[in-house]
C-alpha positions as protocol buffer text, in pm:
chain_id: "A"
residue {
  index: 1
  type: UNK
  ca { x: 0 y: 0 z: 0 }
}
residue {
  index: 2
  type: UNK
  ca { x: 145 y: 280 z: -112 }
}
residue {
  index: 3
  type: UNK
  ca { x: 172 y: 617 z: 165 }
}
residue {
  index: 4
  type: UNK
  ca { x: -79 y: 801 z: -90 }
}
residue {
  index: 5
  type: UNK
  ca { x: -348 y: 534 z: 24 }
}
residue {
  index: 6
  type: UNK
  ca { x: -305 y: 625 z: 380 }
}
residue {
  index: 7
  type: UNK
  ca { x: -603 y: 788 z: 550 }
}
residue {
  index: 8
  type: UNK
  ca { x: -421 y: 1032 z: 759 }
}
residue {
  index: 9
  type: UNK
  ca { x: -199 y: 1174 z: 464 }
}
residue {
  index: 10
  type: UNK
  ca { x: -505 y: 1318 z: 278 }
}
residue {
  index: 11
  type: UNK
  ca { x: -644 y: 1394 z: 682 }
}
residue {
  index: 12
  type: UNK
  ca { x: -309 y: 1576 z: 700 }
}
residue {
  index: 13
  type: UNK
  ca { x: -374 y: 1743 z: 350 }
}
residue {
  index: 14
  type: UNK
  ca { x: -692 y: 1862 z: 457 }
}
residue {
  index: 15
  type: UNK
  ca { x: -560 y: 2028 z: 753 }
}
residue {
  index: 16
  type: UNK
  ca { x: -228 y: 2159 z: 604 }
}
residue {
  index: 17
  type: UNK
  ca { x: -503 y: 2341 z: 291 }
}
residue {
  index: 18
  type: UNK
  ca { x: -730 y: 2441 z: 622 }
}
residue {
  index: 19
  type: UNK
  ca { x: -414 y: 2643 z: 742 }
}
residue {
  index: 20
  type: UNK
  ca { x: -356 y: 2794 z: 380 }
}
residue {
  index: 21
  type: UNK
  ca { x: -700 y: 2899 z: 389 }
}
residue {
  index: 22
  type: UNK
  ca { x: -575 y: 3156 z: 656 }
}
residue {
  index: 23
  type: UNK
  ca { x: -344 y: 3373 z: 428 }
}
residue {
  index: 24
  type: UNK
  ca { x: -590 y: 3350 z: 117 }
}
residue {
  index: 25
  type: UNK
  ca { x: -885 y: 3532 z: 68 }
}
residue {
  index: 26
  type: UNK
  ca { x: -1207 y: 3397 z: -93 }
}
residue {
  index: 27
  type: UNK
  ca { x: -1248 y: 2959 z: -4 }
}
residue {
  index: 28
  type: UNK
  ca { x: -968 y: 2929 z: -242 }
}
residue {
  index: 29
  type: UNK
  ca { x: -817 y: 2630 z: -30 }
}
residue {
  index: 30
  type: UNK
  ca { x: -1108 y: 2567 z: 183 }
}
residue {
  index: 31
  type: UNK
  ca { x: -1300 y: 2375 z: -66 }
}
residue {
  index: 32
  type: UNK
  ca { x: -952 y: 2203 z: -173 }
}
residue {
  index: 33
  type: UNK
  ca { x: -983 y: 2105 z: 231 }
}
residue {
  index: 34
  type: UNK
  ca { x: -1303 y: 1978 z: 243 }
}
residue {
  index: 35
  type: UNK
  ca { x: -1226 y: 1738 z: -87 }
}
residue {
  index: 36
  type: UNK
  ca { x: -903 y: 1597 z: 98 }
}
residue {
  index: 37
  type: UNK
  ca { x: -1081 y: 1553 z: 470 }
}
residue {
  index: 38
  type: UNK
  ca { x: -1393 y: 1340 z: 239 }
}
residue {
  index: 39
  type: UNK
  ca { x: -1108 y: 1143 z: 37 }
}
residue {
  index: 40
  type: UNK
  ca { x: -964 y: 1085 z: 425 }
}
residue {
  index: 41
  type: UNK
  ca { x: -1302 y: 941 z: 559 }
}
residue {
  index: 42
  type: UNK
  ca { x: -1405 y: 739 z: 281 }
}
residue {
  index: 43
  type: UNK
  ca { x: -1044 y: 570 z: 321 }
}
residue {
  index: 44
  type: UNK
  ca { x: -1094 y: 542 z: 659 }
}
residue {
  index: 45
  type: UNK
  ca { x: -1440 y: 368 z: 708 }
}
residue {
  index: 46
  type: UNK
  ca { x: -1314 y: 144 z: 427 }
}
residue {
  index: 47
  type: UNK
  ca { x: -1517 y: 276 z: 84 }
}
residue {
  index: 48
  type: UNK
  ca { x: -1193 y: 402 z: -59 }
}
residue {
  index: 49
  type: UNK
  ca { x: -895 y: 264 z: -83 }
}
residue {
  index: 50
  type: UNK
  ca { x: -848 y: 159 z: -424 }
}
residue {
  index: 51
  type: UNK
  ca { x: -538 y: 297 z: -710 }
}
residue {
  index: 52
  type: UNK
  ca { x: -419 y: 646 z: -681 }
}
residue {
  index: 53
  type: UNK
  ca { x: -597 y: 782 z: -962 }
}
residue {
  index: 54
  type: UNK
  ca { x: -983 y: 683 z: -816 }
}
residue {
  index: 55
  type: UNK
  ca { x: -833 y: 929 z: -520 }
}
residue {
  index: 56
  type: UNK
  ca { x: -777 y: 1191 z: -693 }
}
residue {
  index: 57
  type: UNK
  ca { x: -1030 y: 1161 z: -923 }
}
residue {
  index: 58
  type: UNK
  ca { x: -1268 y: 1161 z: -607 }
}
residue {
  index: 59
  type: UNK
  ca { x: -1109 y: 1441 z: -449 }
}
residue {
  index: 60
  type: UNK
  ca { x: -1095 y: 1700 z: -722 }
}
residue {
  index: 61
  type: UNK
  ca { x: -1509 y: 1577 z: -798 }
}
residue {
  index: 62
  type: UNK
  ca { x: -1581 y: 1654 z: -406 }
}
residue {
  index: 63
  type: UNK
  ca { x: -1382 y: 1947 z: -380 }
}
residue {
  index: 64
  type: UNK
  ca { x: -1520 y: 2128 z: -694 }
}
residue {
  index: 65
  type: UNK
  ca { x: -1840 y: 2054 z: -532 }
}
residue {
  index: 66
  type: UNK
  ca { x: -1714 y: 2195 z: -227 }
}
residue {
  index: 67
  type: UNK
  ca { x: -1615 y: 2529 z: -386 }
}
residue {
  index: 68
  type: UNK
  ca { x: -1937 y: 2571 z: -557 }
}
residue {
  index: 69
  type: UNK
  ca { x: -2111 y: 2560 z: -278 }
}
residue {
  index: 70
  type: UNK
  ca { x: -1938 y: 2756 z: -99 }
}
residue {
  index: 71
  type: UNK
  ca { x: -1964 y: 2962 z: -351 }
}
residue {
  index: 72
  type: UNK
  ca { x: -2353 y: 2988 z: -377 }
}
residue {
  index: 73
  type: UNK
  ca { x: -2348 y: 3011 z: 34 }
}
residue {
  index: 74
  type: UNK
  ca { x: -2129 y: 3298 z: 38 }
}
residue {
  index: 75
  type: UNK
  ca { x: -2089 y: 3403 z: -286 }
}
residue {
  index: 76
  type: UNK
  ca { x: -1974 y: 3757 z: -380 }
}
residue {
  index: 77
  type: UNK
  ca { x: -2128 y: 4017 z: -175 }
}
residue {
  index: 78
  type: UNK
  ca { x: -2349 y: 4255 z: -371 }
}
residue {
  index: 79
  type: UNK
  ca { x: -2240 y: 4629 z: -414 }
}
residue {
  index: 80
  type: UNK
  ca { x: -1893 y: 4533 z: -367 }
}
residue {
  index: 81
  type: UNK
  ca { x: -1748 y: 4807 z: -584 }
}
residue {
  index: 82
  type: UNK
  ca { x: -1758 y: 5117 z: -461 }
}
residue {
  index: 83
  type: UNK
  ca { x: -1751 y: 5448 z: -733 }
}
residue {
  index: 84
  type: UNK
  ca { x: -1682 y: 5741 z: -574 }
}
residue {
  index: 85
  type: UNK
  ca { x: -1805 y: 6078 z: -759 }
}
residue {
  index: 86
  type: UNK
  ca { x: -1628 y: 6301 z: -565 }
}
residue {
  index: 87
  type: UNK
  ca { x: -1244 y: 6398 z: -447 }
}
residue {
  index: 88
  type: UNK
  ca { x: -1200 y: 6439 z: -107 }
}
residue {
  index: 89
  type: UNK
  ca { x: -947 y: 6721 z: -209 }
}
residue {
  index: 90
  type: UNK
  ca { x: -1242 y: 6900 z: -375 }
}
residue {
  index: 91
  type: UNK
  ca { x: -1393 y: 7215 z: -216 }
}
């Protein structure tokens, strides 16, 4: 079995993208977290655990599921942009 096929590598993935997610703005690695911590579980309890590229097929499939719906939870915040008419410099 190779260390790829470990449950606790893709748990320590998950938790190594969960501390990435601190320094980048907008679920960039959060969903990437999510996809790893699933991959980790299914291992786990025994569903998973077949050749390296069912993993990572399954992981990028969860996590783009992930970061859509994170994306429709959060999404981007309405009236983001703000257009000023005005100089503060003006009298």
């Amino acid at each position: 079995m190779s260390l790829v096929q470990e449950w606790w590598v893709w748990a320590l993935a998950g938790i190594l993208m969960l501390a990435l997610e601190v320094f980048a703005p907008g679920f960039l690695f959060l969903g990437f977290s999510i996809g790893a911590g699933f991959v980790s579980a299914l291992i786990a309890v025994g569903f998973l655990g077949g050749s390296l590229p069912v993993l990572i097929l399954v992981f990028a499939i969860v996590s783009l599921l992930a970061w859509y719906g994170l994306r429709q939870v959060f999404g981007v915040r309405k009236n983001q942009i703000k257009i000023w008419d005005t100089d503060i410099n003006e009298d």
